[in-house]
N, C-alpha and C positions, 0 to 999 in steps of 0.2 A: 519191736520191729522197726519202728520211724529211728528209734535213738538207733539202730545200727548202721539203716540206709545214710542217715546223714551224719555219721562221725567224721572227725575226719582220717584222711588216709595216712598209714604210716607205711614204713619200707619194707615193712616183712610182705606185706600182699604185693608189690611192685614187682618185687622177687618170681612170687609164687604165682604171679599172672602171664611173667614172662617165661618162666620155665615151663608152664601149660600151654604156650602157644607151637604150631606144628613149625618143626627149623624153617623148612623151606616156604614158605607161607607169609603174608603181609608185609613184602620188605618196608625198613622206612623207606623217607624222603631220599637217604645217599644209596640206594640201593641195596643196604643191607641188610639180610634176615635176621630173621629170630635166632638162627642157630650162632652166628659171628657171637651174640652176647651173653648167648647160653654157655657157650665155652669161654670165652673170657669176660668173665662176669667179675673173678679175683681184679682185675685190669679195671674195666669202664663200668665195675657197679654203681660206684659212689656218685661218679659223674651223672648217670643215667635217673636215680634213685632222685637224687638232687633236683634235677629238672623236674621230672614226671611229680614229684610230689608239690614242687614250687606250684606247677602250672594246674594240678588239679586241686591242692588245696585254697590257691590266692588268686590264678587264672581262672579258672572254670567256669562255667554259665552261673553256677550255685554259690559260688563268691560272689563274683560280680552282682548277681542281682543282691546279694546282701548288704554287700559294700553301697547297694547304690541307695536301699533302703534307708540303713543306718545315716547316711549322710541327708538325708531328705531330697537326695535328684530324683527318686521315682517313691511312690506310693503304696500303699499296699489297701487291702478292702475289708470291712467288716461286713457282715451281712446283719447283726446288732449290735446296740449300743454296750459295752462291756465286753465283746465276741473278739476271739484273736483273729489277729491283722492276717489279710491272704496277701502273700504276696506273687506266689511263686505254684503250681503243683506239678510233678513230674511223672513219669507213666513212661516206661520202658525209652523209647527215643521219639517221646511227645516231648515236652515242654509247654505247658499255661501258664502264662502270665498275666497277670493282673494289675492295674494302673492307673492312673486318673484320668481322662479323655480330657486333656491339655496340649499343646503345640508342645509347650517346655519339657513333661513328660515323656511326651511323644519323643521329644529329641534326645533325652536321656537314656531312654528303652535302645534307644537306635543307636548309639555309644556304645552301649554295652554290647550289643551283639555284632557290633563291627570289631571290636573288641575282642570279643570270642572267636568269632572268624581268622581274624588274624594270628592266633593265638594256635587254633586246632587246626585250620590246613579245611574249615567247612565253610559254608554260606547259607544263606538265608534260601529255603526252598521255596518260594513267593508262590509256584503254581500249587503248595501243599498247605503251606500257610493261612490260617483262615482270623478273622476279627467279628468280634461281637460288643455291641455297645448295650449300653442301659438305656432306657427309653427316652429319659431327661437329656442324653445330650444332643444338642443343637447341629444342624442339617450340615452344617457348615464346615463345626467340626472334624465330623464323621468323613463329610469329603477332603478335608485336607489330611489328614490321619492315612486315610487309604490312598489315600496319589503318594505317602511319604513311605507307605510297605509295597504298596502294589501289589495287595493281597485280596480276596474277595472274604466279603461279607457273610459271615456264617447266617442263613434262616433257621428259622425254628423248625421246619420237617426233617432238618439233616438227623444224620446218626454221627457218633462218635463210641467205637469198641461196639458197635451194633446194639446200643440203647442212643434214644431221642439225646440232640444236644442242649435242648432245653425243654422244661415239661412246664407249662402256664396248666389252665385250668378246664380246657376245652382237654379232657384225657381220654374221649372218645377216639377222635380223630389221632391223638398223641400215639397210641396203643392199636389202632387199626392194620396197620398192619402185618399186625402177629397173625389176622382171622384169612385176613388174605393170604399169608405166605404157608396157612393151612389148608385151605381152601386151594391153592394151586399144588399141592402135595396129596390131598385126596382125589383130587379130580382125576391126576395121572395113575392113580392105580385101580380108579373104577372100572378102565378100561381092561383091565385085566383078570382073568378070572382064578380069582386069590380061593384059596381053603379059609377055614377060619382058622386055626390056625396061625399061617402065612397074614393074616388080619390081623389077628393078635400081635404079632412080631413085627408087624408096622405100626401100628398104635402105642405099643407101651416103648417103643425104643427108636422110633422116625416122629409119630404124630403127636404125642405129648412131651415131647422132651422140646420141644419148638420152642415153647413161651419160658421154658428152664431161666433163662439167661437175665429175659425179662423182669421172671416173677421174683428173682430173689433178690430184688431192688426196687420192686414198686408194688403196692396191691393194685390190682386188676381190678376195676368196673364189677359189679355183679352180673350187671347185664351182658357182658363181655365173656364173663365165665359159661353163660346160659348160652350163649351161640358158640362158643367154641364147643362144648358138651354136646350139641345139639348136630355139629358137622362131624365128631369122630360118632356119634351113636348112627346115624344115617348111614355111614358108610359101614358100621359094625352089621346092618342087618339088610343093607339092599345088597343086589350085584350089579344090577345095570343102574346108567343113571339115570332121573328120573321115576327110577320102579321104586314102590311104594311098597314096605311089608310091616306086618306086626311086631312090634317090640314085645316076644314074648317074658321078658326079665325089666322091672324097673332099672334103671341105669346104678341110681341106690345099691342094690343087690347086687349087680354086675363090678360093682368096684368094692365089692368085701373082698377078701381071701380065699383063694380057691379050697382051700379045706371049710371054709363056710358054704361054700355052695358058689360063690363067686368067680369071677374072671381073673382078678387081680389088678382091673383099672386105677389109674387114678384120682380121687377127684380135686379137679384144678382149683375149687376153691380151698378144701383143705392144704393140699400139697402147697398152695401161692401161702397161706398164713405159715407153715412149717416153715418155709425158707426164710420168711420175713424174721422169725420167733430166733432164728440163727443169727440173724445179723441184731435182734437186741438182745441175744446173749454177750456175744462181741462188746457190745456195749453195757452192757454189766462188768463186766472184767478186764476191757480194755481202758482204762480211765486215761492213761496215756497216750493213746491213738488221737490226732487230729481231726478225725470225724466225731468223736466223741466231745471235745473242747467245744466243739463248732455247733453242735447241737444240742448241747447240754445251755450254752451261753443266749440260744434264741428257742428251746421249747421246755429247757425246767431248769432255771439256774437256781432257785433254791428247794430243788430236791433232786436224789437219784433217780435214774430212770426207771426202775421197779417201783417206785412209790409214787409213781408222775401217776393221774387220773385221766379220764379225756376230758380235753379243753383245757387243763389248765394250766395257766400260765402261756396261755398261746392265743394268738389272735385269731391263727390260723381253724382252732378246735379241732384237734384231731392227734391222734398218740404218733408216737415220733416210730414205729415200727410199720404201721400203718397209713401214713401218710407221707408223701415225698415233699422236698422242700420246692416251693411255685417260686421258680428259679427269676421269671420275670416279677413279680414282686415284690422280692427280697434283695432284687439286685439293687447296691447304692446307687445312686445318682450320679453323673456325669464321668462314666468311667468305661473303660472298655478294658477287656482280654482278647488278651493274640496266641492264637496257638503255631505253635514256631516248631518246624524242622527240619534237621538239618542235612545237607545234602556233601559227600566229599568231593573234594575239586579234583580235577584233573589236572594229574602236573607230570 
């Protein structure tokens, strides 16, 4: 999948991109549609094909930061000794980069994407743009780095794709909340007087699908699991808020199989290990994948990950399926990422 995303382009997809565009739709710059090159495409292919591939294979954001790599103007990050170099990661129309927290770097980074700008007709979205530094760099830095983006300062409580942008070691607070953004979703239906049924149909497809997103990237607290379990059962057996009734089924039983005797619930700690158990299949099979290189090189570089133990070969102690990487201290030292993007001009 990586080796497709980043091949490079040739002229058969320039074709096929532009014959899928709607005629009347996105003129360029001189006014003209899609449809003027769909029809004489015999005429102004070559010239068009020539351009678009010049400028995405050697202009692009993805050149350029390469180019800038390869020449040593900007830097890339290990998160360990032996680990492939980060320089760059992309995510539909995000852009992460990665860099040394430097003046010289800094000025490099800023070349390039003046660069780009000039090139694609966009700019630097500064009110969307955000920087994160390593904790080693110097106060001073940090301020003159951000007077030169005029971007703010990413914290640790933000989200990014609605998971935490960084997870340290405090994962109470990191993961809190999922309980809250449960908790205001049961609270509004207490007030209603639901069948069970109608209960049912909120719980296994509104109130456990919530942490879905989260769990299949991080294990969850057990303690964490206990109060989430503990607000969907409440709500399973009270009607009003505050009333207090017997749990006549252990929750256990309630989350068999309804041909067991059961509800069909889920439980959130099995269900969080199943998701997890998927993403180290992935990495059984993916040996190519980038997260795979990167994790293999800081929690079991001399073994596969099926044969890894807990603890070993980790500082951290803990299996690479089951544990997320504590992004503040594995970050190198004196370096920052800018998340860059980009915005089209008005012309």
């Amino acid at each position: 999948m990586n080796e497709e995303l980043t091949r490079t382009f040739i002229a058969q997809e320039i074709r096929a991109t532009l014959k899928q565009m709607y005629p009347l739709k996105a003129p360029s710059p001189d006014g003209m549609p899609p449809i003027v090159f769909q029809h004489f495409w015999s005429i102004w292919g070559e010239v068009v094909t020539t351009t678009v591939l010049d400028f995405l294979n050697h202009e692009g954001l993805l050149a350029l930061i390469k180019a800038s790599v390869c020449n040593g103007s900007m830097d890339g990050i290990t998160i360990c000794r032996g680990g492939p170099k980060l320089s760059h990661l992309f995510f539909a129309d995000d852009s992460l980069i990665f860099c040394k927290a430097s003046i010289a770097k800094c000025e490099s980074l800023q070349r390039v994407l003046e660069v780009y700008e000039q090139a694609s007709g966009q700019q630097l979205n500064r009110a969307k743009t955000s920087l994160f530094f390593s904790g080693k760099t110097p106060k001073e830095i940090q301020d003159e780095i951000k007077r030169r983006f005029g971007a703010q300062v990413l914290k640790q409580h933000e989200k990014y794709l609605g998971l935490p942008s960084l997870v340290g070691r405090n994962k109470r607070s990191t993961f809190n909340d999922i309980k809250e953004k449960l908790g205001r979703k049961l609270s509004g239906w207490k007030e209603k007087m639901l069948s069970k049924a109608g209960k049912e149909v909120l719980i296994k497809d509104v109130a456990l699908a919530i942490p879905t997103y989260t769990m299949s990237c991080f294990k969850l607290l057990d303690s964490l699991y206990e109060e989430l379990t503990t607000m969907v059962r409440k709500f399973w057996w009270r009607q009003r808020k505050d009333e207090n009734k017997i749990p006549w089924l252990s929750w256990e039983k309630m989350c068999e199989p309804k041909s067991k005797g059961g509800t069909g619930f889920k439980n959130i700690k099995l269900f969080n290990l199943a998701l997890l158990a998927k993403q180290g299949w992935k990495l059984q099979v993916g040996h190519d994948s980038l997260v795979y290189r990167v994790l293999k090189a800081k929690y079991f570089p001399r073994c596969e990950v099926e044969g890894w133990k807990w603890g070993q070969y980790s500082h951290l102690g803990g299996p690479v399926v089951t544990k997320p990487i504590h992004v503040q201290d594995n970050f190198p030292k004196n370096v920052f990422a800018c998340r860059y993007l980009g915005a089209r001009l008005d012309k």
